[in-house]
PyMOL Python script that loads the backbone (N, CA, C, O; Angstrom):
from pymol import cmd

cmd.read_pdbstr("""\
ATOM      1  N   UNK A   1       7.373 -96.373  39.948  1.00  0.00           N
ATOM      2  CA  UNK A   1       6.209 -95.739  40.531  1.00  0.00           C
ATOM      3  C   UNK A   1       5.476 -94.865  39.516  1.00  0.00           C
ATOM      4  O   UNK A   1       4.304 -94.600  39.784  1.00  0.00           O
ATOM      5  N   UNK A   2       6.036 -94.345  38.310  1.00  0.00           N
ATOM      6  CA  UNK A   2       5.396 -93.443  38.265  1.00  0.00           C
ATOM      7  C   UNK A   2       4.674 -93.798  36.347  1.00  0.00           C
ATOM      8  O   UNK A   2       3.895 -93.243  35.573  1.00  0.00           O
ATOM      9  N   UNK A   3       5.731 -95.303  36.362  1.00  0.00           N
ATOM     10  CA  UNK A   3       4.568 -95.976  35.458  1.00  0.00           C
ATOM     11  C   UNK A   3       3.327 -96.738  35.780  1.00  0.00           C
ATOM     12  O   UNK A   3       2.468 -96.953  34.924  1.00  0.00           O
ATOM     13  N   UNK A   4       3.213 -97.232  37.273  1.00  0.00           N
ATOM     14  CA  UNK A   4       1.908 -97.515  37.984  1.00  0.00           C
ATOM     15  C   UNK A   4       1.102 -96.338  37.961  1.00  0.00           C
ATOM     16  O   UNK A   4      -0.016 -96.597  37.515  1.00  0.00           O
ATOM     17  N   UNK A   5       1.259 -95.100  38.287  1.00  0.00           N
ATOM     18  CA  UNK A   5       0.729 -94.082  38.361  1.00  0.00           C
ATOM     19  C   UNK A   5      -0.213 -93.435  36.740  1.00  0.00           C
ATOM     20  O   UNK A   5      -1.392 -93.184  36.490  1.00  0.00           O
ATOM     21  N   UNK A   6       1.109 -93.377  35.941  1.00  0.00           N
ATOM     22  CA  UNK A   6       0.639 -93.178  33.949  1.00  0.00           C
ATOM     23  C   UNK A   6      -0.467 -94.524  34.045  1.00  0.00           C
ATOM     24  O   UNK A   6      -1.635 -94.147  33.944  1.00  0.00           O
ATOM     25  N   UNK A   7      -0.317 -95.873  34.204  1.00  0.00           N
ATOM     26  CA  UNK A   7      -1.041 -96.795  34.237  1.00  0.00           C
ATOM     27  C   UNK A   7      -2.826 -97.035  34.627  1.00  0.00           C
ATOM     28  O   UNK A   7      -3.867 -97.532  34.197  1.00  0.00           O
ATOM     29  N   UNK A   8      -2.239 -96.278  35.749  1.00  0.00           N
ATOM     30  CA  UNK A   8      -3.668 -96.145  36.422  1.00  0.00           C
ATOM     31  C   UNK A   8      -4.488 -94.964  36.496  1.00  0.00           C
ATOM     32  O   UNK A   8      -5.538 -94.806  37.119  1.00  0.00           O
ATOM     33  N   UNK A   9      -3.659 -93.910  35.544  1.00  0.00           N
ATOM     34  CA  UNK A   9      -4.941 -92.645  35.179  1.00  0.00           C
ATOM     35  C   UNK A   9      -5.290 -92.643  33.784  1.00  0.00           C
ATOM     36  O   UNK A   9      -6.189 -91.887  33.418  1.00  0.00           O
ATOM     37  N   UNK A  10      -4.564 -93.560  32.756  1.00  0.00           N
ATOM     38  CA  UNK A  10      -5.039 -94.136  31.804  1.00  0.00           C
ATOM     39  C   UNK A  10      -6.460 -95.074  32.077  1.00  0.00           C
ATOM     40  O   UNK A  10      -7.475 -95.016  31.383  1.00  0.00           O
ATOM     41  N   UNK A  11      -6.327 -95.633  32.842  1.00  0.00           N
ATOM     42  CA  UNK A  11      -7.463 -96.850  33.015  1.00  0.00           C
ATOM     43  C   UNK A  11      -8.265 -95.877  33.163  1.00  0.00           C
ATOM     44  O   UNK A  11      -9.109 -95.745  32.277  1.00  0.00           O
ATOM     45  N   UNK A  12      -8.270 -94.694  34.540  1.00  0.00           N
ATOM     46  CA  UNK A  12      -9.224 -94.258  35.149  1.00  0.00           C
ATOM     47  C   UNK A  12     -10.205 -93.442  34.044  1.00  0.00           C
ATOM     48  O   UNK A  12     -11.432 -93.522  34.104  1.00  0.00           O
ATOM     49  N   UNK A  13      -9.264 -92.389  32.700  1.00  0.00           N
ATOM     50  CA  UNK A  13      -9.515 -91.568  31.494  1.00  0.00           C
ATOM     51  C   UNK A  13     -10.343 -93.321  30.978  1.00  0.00           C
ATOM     52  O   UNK A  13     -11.568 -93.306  31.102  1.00  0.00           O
ATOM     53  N   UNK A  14     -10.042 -93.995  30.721  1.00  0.00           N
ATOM     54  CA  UNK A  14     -10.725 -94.405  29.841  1.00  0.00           C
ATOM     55  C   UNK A  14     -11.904 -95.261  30.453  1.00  0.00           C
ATOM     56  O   UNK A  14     -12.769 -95.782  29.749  1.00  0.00           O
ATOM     57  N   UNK A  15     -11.855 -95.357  31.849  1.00  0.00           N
ATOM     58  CA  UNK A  15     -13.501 -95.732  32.151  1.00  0.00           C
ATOM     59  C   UNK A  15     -14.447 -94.229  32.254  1.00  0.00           C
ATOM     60  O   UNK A  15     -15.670 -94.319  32.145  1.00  0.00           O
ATOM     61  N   UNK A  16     -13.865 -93.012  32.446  1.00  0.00           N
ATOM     62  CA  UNK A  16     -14.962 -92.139  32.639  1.00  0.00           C
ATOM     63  C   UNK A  16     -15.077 -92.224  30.721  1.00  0.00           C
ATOM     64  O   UNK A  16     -16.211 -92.371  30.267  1.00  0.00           O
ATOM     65  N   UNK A  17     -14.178 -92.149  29.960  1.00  0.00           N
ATOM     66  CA  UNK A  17     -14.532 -92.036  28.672  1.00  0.00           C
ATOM     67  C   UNK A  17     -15.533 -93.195  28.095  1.00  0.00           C
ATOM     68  O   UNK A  17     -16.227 -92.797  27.159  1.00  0.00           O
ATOM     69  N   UNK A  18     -15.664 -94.079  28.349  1.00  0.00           N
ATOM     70  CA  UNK A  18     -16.193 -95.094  28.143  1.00  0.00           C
ATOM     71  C   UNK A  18     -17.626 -95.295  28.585  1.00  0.00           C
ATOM     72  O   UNK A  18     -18.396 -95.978  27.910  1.00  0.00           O
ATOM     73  N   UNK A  19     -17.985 -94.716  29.695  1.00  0.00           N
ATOM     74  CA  UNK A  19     -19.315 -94.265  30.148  1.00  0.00           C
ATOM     75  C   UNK A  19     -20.343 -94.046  29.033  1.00  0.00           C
ATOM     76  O   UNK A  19     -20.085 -93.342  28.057  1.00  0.00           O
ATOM     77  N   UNK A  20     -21.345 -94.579  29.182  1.00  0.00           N
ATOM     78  CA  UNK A  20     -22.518 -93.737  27.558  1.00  0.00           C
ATOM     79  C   UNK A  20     -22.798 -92.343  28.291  1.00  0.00           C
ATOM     80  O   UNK A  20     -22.620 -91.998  29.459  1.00  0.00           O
ATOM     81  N   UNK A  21     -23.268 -91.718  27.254  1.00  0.00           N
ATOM     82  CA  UNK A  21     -24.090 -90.671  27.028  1.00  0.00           C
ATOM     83  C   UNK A  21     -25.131 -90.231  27.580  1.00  0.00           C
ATOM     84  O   UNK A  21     -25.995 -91.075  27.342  1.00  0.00           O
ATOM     85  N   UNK A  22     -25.485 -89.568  28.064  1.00  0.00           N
ATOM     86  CA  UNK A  22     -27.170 -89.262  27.919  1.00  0.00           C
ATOM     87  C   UNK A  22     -27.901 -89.304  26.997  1.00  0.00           C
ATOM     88  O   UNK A  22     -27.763 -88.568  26.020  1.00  0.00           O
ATOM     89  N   UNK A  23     -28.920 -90.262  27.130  1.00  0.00           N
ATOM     90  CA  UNK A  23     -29.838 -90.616  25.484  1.00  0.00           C
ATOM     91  C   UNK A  23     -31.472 -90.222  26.252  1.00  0.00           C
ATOM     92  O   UNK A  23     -31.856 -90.372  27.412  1.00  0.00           O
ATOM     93  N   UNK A  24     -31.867 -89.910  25.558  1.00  0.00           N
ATOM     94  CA  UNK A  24     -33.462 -89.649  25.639  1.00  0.00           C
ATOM     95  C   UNK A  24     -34.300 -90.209  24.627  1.00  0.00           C
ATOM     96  O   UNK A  24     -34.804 -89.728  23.613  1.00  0.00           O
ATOM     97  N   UNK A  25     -34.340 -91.999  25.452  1.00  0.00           N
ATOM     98  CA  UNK A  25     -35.321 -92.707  24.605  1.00  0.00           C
ATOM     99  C   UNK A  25     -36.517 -92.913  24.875  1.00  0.00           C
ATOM    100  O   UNK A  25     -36.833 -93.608  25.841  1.00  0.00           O
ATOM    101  N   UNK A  26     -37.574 -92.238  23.919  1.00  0.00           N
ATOM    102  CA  UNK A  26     -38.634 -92.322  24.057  1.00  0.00           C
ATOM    103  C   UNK A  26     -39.398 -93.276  23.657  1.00  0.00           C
ATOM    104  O   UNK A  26     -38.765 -93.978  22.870  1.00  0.00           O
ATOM    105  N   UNK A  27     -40.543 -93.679  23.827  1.00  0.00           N
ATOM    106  CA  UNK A  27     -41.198 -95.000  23.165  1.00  0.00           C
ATOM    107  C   UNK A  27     -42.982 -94.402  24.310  1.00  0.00           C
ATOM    108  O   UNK A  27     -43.635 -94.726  25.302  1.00  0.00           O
ATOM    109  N   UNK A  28     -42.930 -93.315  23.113  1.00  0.00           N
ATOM    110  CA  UNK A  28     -44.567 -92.658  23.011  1.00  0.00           C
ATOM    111  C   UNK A  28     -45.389 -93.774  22.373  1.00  0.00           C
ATOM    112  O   UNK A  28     -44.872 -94.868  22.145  1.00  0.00           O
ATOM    113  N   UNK A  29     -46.735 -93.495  22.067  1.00  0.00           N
ATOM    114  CA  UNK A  29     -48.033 -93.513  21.076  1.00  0.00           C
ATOM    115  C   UNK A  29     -47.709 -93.326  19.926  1.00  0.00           C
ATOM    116  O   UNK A  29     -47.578 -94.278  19.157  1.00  0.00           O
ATOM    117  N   UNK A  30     -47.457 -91.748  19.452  1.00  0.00           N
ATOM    118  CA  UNK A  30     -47.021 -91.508  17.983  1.00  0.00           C
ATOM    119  C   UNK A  30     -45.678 -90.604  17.925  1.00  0.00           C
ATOM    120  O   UNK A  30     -45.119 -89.767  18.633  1.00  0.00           O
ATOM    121  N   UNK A  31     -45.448 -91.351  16.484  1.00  0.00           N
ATOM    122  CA  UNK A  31     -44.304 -91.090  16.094  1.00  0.00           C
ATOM    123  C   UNK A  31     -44.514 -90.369  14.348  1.00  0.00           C
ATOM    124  O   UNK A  31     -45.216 -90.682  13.386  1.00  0.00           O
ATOM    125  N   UNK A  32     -43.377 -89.153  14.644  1.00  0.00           N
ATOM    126  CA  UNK A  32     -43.453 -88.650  13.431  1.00  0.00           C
ATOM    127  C   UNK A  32     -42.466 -90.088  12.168  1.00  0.00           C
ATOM    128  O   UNK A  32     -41.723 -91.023  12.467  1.00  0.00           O
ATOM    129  N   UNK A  33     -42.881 -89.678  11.061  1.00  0.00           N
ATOM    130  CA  UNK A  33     -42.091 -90.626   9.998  1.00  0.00           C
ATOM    131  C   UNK A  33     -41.774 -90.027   8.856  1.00  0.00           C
ATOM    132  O   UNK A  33     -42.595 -89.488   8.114  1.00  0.00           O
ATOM    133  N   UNK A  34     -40.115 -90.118   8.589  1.00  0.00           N
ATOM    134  CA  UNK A  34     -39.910 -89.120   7.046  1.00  0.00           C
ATOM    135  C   UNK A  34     -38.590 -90.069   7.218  1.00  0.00           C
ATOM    136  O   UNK A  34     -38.240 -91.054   7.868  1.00  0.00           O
ATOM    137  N   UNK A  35     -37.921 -88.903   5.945  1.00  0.00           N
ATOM    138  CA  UNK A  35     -36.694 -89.412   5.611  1.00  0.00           C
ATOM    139  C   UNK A  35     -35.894 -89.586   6.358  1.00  0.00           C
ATOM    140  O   UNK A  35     -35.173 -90.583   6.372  1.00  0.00           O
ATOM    141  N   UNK A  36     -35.832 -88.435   7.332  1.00  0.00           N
ATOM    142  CA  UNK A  36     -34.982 -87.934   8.427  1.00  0.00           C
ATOM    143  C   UNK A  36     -34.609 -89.074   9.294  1.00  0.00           C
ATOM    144  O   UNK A  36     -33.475 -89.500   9.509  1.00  0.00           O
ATOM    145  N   UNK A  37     -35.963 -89.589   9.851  1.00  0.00           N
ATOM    146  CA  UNK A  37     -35.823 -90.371  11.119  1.00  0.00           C
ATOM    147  C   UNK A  37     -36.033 -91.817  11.173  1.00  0.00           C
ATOM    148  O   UNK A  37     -35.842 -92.605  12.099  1.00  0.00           O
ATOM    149  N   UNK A  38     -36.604 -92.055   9.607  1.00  0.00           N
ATOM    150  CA  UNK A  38     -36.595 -93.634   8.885  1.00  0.00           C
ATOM    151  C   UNK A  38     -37.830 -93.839   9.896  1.00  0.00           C
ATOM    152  O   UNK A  38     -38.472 -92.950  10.454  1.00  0.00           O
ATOM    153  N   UNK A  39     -38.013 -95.311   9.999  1.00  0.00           N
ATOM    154  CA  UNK A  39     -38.645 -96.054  10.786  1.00  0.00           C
ATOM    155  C   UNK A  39     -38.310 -97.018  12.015  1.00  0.00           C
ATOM    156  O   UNK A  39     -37.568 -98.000  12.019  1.00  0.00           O
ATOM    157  N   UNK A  40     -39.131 -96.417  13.153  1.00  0.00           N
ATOM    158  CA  UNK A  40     -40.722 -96.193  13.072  1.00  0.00           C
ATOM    159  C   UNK A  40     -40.496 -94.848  13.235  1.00  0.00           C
ATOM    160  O   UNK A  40     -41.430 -94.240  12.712  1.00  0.00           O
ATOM    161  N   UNK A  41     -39.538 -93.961  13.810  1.00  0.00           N
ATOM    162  CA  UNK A  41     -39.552 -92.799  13.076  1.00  0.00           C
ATOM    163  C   UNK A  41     -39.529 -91.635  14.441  1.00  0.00           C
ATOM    164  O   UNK A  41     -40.114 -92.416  15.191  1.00  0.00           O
ATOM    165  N   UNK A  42     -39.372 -90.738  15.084  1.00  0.00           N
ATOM    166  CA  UNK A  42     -39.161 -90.089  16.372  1.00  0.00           C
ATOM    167  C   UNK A  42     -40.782 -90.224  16.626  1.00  0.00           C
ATOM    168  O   UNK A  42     -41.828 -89.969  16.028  1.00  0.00           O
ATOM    169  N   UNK A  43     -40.261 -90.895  18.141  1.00  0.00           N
ATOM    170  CA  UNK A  43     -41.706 -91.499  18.738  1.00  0.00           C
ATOM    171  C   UNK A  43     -41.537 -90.784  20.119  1.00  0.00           C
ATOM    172  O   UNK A  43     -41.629 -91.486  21.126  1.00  0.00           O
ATOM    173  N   UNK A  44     -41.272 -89.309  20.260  1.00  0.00           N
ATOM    174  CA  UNK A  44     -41.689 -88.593  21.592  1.00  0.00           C
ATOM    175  C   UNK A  44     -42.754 -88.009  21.673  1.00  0.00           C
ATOM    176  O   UNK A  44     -42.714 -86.955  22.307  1.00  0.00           O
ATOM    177  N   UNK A  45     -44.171 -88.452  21.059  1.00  0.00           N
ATOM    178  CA  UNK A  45     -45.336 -87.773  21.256  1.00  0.00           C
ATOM    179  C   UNK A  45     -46.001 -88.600  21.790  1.00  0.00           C
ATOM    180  O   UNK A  45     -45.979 -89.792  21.486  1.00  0.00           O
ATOM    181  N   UNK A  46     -47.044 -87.845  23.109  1.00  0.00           N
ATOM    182  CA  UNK A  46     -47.778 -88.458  23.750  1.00  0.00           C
ATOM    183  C   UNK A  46     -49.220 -88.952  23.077  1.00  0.00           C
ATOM    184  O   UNK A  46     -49.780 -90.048  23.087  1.00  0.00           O
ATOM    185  N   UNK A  47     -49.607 -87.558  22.437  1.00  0.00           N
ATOM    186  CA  UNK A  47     -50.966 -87.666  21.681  1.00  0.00           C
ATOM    187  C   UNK A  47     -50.626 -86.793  20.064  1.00  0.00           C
ATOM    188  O   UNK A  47     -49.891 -85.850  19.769  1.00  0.00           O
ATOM    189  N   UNK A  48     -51.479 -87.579  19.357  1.00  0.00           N
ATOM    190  CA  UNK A  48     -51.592 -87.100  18.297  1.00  0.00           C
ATOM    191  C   UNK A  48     -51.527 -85.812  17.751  1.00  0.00           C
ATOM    192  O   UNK A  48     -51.258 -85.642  16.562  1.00  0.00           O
ATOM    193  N   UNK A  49     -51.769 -84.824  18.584  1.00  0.00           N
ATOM    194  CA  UNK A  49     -52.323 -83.841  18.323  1.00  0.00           C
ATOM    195  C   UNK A  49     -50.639 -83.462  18.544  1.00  0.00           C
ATOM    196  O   UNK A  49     -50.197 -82.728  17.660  1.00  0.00           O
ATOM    197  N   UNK A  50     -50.122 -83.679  19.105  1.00  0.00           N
ATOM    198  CA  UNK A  50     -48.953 -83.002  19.148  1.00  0.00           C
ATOM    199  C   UNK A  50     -47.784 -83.645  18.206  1.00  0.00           C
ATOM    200  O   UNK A  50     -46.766 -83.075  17.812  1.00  0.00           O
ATOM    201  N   UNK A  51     -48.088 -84.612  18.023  1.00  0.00           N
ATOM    202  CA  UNK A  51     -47.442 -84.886  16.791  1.00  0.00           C
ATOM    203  C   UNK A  51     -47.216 -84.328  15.454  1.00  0.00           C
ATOM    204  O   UNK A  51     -46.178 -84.094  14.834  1.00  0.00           O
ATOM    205  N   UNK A  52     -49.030 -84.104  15.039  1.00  0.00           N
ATOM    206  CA  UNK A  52     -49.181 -83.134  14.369  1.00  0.00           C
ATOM    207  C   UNK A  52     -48.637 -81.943  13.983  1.00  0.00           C
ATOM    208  O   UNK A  52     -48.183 -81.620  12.886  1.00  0.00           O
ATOM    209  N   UNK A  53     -48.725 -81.355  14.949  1.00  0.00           N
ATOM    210  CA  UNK A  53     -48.085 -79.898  15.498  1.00  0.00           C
ATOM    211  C   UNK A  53     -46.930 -79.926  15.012  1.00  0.00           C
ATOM    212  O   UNK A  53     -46.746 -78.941  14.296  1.00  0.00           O
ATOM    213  N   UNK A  54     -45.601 -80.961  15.100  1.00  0.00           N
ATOM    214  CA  UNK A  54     -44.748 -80.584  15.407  1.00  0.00           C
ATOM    215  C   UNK A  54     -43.884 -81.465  13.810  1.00  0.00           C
ATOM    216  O   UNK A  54     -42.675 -81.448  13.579  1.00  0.00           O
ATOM    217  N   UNK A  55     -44.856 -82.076  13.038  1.00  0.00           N
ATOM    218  CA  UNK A  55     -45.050 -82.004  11.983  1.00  0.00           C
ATOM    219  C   UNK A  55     -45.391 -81.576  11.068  1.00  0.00           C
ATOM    220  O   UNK A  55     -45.375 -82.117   9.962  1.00  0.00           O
ATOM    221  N   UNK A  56     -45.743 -80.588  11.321  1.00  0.00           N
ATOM    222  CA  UNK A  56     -46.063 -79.531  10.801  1.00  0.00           C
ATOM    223  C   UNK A  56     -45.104 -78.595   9.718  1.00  0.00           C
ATOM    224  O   UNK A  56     -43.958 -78.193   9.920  1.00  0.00           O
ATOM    225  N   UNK A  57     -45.747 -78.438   8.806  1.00  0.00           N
ATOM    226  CA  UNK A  57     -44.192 -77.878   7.672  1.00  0.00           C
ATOM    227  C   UNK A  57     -43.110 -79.202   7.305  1.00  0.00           C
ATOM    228  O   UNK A  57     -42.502 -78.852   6.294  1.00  0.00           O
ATOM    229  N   UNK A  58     -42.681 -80.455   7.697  1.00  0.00           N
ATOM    230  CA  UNK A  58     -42.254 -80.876   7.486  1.00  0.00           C
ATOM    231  C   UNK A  58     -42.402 -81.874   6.196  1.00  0.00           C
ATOM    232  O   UNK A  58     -43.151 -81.433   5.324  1.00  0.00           O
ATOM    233  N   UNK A  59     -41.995 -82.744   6.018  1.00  0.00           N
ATOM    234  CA  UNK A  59     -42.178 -83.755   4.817  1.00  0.00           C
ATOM    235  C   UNK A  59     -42.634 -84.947   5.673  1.00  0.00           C
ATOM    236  O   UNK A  59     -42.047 -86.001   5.426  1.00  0.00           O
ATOM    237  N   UNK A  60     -43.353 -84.969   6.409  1.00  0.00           N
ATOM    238  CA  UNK A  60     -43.184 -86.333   6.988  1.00  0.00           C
ATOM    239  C   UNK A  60     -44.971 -86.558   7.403  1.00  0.00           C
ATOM    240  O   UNK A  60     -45.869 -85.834   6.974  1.00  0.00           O
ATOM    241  N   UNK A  61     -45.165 -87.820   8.390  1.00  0.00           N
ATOM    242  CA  UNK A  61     -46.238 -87.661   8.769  1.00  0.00           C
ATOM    243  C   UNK A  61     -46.667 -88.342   9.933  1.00  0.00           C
ATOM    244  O   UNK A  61     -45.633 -88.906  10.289  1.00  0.00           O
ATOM    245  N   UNK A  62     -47.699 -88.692  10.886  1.00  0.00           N
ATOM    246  CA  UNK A  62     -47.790 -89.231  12.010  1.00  0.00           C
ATOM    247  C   UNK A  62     -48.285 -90.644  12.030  1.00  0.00           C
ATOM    248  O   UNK A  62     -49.215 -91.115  11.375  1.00  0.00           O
ATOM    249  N   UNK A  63     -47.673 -91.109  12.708  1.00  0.00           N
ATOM    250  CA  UNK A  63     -48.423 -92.689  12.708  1.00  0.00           C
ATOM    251  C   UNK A  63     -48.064 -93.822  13.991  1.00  0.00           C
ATOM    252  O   UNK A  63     -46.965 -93.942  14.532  1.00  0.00           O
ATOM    253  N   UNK A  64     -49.126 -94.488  14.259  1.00  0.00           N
ATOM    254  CA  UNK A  64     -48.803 -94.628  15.624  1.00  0.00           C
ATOM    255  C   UNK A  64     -47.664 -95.488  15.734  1.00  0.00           C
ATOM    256  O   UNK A  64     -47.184 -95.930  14.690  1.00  0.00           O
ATOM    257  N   UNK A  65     -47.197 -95.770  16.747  1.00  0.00           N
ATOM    258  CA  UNK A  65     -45.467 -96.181  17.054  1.00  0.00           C
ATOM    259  C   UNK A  65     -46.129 -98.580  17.145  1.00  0.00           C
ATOM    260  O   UNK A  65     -47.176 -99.066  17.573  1.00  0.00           O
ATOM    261  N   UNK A  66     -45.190 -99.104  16.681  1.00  0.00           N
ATOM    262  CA  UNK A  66     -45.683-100.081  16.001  1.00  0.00           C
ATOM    263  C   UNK A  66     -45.706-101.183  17.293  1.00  0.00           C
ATOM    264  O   UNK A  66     -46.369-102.219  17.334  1.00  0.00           O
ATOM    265  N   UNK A  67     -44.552-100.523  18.603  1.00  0.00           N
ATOM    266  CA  UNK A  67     -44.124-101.073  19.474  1.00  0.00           C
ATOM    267  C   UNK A  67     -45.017-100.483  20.750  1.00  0.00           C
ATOM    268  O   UNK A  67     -44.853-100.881  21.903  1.00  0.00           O
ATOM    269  N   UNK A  68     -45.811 -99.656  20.433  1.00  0.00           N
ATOM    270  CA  UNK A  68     -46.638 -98.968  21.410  1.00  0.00           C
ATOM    271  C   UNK A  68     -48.217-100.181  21.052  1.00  0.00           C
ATOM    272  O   UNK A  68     -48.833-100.677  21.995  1.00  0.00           O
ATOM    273  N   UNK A  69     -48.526-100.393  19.888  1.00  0.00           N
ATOM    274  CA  UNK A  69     -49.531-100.632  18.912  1.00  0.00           C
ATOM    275  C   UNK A  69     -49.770-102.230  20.027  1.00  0.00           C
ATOM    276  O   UNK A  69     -50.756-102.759  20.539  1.00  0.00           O
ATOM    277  N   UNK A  70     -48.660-102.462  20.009  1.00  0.00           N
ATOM    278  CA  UNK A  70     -48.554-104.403  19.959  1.00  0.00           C
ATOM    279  C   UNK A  70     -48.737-104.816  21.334  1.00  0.00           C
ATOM    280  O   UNK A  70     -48.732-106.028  21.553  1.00  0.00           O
ATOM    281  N   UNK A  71     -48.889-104.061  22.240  1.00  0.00           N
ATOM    282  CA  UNK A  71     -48.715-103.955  23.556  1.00  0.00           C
ATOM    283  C   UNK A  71     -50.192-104.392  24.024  1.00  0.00           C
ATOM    284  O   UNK A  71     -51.159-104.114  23.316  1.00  0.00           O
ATOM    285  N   UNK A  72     -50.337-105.104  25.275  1.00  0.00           N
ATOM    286  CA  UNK A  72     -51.425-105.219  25.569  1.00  0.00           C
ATOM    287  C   UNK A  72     -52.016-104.643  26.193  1.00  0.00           C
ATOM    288  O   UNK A  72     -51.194-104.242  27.017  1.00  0.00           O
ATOM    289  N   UNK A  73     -53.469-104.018  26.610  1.00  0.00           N
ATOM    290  CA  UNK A  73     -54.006-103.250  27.589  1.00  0.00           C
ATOM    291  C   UNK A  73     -53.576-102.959  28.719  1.00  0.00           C
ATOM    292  O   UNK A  73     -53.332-103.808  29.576  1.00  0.00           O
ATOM    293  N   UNK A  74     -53.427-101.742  28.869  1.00  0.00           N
ATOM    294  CA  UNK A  74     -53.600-101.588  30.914  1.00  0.00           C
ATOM    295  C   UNK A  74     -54.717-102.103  31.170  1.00  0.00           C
ATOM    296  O   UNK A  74     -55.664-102.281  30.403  1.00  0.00           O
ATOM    297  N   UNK A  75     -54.558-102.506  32.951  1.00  0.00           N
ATOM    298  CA  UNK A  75     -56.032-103.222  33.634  1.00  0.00           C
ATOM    299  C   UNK A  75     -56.510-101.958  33.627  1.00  0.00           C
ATOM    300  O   UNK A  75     -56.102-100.880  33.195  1.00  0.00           O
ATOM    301  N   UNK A  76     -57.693-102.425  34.340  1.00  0.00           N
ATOM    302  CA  UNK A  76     -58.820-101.556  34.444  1.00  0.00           C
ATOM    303  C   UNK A  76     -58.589-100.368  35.528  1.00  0.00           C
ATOM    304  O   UNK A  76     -59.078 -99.246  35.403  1.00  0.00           O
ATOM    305  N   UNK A  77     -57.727-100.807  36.670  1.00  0.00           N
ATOM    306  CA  UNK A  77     -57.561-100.443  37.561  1.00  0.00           C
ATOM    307  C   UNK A  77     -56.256 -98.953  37.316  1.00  0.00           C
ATOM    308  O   UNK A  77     -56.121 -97.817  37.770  1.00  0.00           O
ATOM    309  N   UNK A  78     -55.682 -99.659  36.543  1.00  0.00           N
ATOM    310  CA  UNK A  78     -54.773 -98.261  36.071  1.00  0.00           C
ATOM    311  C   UNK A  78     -55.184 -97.268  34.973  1.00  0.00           C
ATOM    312  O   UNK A  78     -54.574 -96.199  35.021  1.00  0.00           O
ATOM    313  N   UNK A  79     -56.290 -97.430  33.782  1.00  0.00           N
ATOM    314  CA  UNK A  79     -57.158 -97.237  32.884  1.00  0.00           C
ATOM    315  C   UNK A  79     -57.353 -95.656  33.385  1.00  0.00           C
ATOM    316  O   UNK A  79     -58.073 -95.400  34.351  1.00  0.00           O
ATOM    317  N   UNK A  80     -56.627 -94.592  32.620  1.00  0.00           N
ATOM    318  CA  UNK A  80     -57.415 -93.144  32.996  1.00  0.00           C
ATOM    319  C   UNK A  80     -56.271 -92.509  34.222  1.00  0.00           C
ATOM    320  O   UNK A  80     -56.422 -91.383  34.696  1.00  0.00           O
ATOM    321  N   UNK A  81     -55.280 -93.310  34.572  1.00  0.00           N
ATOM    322  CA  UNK A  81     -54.212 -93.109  35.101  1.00  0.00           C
ATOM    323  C   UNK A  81     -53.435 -92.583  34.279  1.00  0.00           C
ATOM    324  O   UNK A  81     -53.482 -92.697  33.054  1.00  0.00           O
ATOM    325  N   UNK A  82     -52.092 -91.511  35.410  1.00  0.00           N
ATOM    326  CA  UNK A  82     -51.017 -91.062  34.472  1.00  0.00           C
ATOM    327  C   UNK A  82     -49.749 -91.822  34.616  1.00  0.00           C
ATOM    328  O   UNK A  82     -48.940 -91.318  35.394  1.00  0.00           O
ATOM    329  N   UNK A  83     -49.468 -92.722  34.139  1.00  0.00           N
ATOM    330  CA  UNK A  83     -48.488 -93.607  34.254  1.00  0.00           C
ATOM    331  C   UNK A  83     -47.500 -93.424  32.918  1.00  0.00           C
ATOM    332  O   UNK A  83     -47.977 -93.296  31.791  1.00  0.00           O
ATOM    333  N   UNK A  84     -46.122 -93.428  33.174  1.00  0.00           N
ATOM    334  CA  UNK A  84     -45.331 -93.450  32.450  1.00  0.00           C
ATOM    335  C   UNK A  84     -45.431 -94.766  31.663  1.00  0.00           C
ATOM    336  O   UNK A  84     -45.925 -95.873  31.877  1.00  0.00           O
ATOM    337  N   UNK A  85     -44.595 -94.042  30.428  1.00  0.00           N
ATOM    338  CA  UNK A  85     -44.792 -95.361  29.314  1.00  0.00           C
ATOM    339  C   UNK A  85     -43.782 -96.347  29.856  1.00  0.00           C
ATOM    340  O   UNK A  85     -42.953 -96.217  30.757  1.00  0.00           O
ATOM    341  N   UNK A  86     -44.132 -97.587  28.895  1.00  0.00           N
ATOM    342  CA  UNK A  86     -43.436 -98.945  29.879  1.00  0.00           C
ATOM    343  C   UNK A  86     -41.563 -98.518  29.282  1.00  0.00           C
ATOM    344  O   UNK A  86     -40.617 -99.193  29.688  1.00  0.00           O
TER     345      UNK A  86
END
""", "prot")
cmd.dss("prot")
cmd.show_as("cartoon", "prot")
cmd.util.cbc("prot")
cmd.orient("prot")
């Protein structure tokens, strides 16, 4: 019994261990680009301007995200809407 027991809180430790992470993936407009973050480079900016900003002092620089770039239009109907990125 009490190797069914070791057995089965092993399994249980290693599915909560096994679980991912919390990740916060973004896939903005622009993305800062340096050494740091390679390419295409931390892409949590909505607009430029804040990219900027937050590039600021750094070695790096802004440029739009390549996977945001390639994407095709919103309709017309969502156009000027606040819709989360895809």
């Amino acid at each position: 019994m009490r190797k069914v027991q070791f057995v089965l809180g092993t399994m249980a430790l290693m599915w909560l261990a096994g679980g991912s992470s919390a990740r916060a993936d973004y896939d903005y407009a622009w993305c800062i680009q340096d050494s740091e973050y390679g390419y295409p480079g931390d892409c949590s900016y909505q607009t430029r301007e804040q990219c900027l900003l937050s590039a600021s002092g750094r070695k790096g620089f802004c440029a739009q995200n390549p996977a945001v770039a390639t994407r095709p239009p919103l309709p017309p109907a969502l156009r000027g809407r606040r819709v989360p990125p895809y």
